[in-house]
C-alpha positions as CSV (number, residue, x, y, z in Angstrom):
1,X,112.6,105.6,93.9
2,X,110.3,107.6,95.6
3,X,109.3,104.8,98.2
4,X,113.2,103.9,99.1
5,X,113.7,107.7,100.3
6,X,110.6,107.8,102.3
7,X,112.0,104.6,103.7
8,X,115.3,105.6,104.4
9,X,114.1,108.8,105.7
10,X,111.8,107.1,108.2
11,X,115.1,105.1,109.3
12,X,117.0,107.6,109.7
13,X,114.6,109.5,112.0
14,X,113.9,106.7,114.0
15,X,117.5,105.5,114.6
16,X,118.3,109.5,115.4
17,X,115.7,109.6,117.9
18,X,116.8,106.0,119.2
19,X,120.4,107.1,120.1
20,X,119.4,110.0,121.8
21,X,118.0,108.6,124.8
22,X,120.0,107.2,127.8
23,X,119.3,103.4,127.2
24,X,120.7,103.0,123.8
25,X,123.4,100.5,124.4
26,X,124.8,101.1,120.5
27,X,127.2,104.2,121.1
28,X,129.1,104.6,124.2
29,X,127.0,108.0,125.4
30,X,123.8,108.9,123.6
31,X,123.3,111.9,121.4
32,X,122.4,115.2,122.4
33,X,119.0,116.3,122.9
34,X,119.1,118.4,119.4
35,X,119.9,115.8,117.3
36,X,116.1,114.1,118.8
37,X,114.7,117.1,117.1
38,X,116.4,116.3,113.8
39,X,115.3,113.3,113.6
40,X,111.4,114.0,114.6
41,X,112.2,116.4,111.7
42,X,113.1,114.0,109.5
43,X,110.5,111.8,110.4
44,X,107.8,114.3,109.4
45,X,109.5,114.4,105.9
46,X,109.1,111.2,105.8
47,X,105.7,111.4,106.2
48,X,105.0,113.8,103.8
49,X,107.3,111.6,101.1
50,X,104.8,108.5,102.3
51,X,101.5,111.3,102.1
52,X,103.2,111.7,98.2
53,X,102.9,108.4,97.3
54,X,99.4,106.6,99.0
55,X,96.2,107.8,100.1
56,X,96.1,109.5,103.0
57,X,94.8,106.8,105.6
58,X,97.1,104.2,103.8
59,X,100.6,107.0,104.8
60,X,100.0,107.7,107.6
61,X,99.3,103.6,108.7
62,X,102.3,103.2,106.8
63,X,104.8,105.7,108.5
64,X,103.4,104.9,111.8
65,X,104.1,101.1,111.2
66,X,107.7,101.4,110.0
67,X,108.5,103.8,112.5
68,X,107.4,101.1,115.5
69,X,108.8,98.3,113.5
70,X,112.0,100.4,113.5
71,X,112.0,101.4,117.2
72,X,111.4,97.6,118.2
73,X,114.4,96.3,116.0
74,X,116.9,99.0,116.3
75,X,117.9,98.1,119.8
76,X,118.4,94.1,118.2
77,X,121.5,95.7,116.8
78,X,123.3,95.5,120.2
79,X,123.3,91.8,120.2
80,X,124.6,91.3,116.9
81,X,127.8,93.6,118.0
82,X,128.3,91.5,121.0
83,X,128.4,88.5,118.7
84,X,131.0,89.8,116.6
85,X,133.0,90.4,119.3
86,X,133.0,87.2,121.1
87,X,134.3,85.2,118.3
């Protein structure tokens, strides 16, 4: 239970810092500048959910992982709209 928070907390973060910047193509204009500060928020309690449940080393390779998994995947989403509306 304790993993699929620090999970979704980690996406959350990372898709709130994601929108906020001006070459997100998923909403029509990007988020403002606050809400990147919510998110980095967020992503540091992720981290300390992922520092809760592994060693430290093991967390923090974690976090860092998901988060760059996340931030190379999240702009994917784009294409899978414009598929949706071609048909």
């Amino acid at each position: 239970m304790f993993q699929a928070m620090a999970l979704v907390l980690t996406i959350i973060g990372t898709t709130l810092i994601y929108l906020t910047r001006k070459h997100q193509r998923v909403l029509r204009q990007r988020l403002p500048a606050p809400v990147a500060l919510m998110g980095i928020s967020i992503l540091l309690a992720a981290l300390l959910s992922w520092l809760q449940l592994l060693t430290t080393t093991a967390a923090v390779f974690t976090w860092i992982f998901t988060a760059i998994s996340l931030f190379a995947c999240i702009p994917f989403l784009t294409l899978i709209n414009k598929q949706e509306h071609s048909k």
